[in-house]
C-alpha positions as semicolon CSV with decimal commas, in nm:
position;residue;x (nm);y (nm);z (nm)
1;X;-0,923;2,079;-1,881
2;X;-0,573;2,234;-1,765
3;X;-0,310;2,050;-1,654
4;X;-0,351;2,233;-1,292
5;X;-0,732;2,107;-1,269
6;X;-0,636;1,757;-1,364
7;X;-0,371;1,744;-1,076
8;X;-0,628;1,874;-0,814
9;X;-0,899;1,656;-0,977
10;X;-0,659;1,374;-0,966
11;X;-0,509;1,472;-0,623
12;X;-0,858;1,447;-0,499
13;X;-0,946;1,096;-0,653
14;X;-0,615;0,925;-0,482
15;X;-0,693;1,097;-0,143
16;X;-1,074;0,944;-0,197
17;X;-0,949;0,586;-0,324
18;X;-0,722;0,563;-0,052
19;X;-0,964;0,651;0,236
20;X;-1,237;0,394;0,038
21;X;-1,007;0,117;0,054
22;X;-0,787;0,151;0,419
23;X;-1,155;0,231;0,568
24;X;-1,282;-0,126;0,447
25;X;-0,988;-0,264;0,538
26;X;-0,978;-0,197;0,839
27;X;-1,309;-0,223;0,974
28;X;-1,339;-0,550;1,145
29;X;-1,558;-0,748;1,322
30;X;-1,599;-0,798;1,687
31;X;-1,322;-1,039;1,781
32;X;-1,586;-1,320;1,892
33;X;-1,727;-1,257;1,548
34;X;-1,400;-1,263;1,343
35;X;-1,344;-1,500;1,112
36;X;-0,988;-1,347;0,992
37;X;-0,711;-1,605;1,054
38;X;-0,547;-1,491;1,433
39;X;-0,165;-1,524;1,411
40;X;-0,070;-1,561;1,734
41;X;0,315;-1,322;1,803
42;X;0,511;-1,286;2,082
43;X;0,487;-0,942;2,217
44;X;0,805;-0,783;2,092
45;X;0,769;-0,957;1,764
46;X;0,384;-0,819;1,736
47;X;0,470;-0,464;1,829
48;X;0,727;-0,454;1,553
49;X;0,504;-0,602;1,382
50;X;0,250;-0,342;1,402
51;X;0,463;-0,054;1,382
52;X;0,615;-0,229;1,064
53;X;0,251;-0,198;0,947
54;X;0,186;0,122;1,032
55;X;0,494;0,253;0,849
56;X;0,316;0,108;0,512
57;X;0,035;0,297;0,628
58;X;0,200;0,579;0,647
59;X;0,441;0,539;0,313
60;X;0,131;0,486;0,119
61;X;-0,041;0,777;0,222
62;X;0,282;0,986;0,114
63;X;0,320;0,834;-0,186
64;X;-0,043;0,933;-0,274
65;X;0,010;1,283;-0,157
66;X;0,340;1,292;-0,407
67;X;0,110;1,142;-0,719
68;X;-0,105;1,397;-0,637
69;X;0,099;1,654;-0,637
70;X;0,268;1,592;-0,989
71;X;0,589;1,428;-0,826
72;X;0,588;1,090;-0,923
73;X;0,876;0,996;-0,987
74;X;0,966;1,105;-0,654
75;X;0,660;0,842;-0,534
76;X;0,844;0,562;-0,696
77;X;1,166;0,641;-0,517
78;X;0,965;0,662;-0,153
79;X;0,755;0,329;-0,267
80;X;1,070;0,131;-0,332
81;X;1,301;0,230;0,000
82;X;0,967;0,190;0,197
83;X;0,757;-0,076;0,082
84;X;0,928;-0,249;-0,166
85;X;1,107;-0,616;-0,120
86;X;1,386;-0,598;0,092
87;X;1,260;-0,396;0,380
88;X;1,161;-0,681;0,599
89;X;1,278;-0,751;0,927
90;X;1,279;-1,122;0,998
91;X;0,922;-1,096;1,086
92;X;0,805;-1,334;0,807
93;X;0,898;-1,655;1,003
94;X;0,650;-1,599;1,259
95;X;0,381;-1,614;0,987
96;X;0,164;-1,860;0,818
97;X;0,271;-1,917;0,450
98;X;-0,051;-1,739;0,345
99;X;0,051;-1,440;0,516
100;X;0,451;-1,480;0,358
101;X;0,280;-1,524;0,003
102;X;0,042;-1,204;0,072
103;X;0,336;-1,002;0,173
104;X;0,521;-1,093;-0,102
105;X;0,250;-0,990;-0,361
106;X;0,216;-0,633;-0,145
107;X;0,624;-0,562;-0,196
108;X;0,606;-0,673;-0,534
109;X;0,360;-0,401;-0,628
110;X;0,544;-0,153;-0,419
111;X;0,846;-0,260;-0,684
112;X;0,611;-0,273;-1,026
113;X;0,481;0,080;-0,935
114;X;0,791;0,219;-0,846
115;X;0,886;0,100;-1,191
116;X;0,620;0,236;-1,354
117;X;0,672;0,599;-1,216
118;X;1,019;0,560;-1,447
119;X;0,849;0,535;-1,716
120;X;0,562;0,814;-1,752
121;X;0,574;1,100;-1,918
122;X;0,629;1,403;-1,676
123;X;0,334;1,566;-1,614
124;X;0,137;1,201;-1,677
125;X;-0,046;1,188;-1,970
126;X;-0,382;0,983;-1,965
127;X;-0,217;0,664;-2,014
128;X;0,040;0,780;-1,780
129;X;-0,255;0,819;-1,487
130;X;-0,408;0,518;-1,566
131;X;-0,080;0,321;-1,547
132;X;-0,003;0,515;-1,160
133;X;-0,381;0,413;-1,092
134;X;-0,350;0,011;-1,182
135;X;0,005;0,007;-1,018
136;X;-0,130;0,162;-0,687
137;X;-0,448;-0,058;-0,681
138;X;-0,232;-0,341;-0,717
139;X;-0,062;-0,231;-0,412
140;X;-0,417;-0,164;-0,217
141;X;-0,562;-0,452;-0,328
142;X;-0,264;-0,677;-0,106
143;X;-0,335;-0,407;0,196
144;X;-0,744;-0,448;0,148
145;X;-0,664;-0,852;0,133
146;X;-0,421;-0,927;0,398
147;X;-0,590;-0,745;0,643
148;X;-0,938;-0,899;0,554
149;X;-0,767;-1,214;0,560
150;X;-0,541;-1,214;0,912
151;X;-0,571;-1,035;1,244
152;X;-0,286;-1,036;1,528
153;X;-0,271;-1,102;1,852
């Protein structure tokens, strides 16, 4: 297989991995029907809140596009400014501890990706891809839990 093929191939996994897990995050039940924990914010805080969120959204989705592309090391930089600890905005004191402890977990795989996109070979080899693979599931795996776990209001 050429190195080309493997990009697309691998291009095409990350963009199928990351629809897979946002989709079952984010399908939720009816809220009479909900059994995620409601956290209860004040309007301002909630829509900061949300756009906060959607900005992780958004980050992860580019960061995929950049593994995908061959520019990881490029990912890493964009996963640490964006979603990496450090980036909060006071919002954790509105939350449960659950949530705090969740959130912590999700910017500490932001960080130990970001880390490991120093330290692959350029273009990955296979234990190069399997090392970007583990360190974004690590980060999907706090998205796919935190929002199974909480809803806002």
């Amino acid at each position: 297989m050429t190195a080309r093929r493997a990009t697309r191939l691998t291009a095409g996994l990350l963009v199928g991995f990351a629809l897979v897990a946002t989709t079952a995050a984010v399908r939720a039940a009816p809220e009479s029907d909900d059994p995620r924990l409601l956290i209860d914010l004040p309007a301002d805080v909630r829509q900061t809140f949300l756009e906060h969120m959607r900005t992780h959204m958004t980050t992860l989705d580019q960061v995929l596009q950049l593994v995908g592309g061959g520019r990881v090391k490029e990912a890493g930089v964009l996963a640490r400014k964006e979603m990496a600890i450090g980036q909060g905005l006071g919002i954790g004191r509105h939350m449960p501890a659950e949530f705090r402890e969740m959130s912590f977990a999700f910017h500490r795989a932001a960080d130990d990706f970001a880390r490991v996109t120093q330290t692959v070979a350029d273009p990955p080899d296979a234990a190069g891809w399997k090392a970007l693979m583990t360190g974004i599931a690590a980060i999907t795996t706090q998205c796919a839990g935190c929002h199974g776990a909480f809803r806002v209001r």
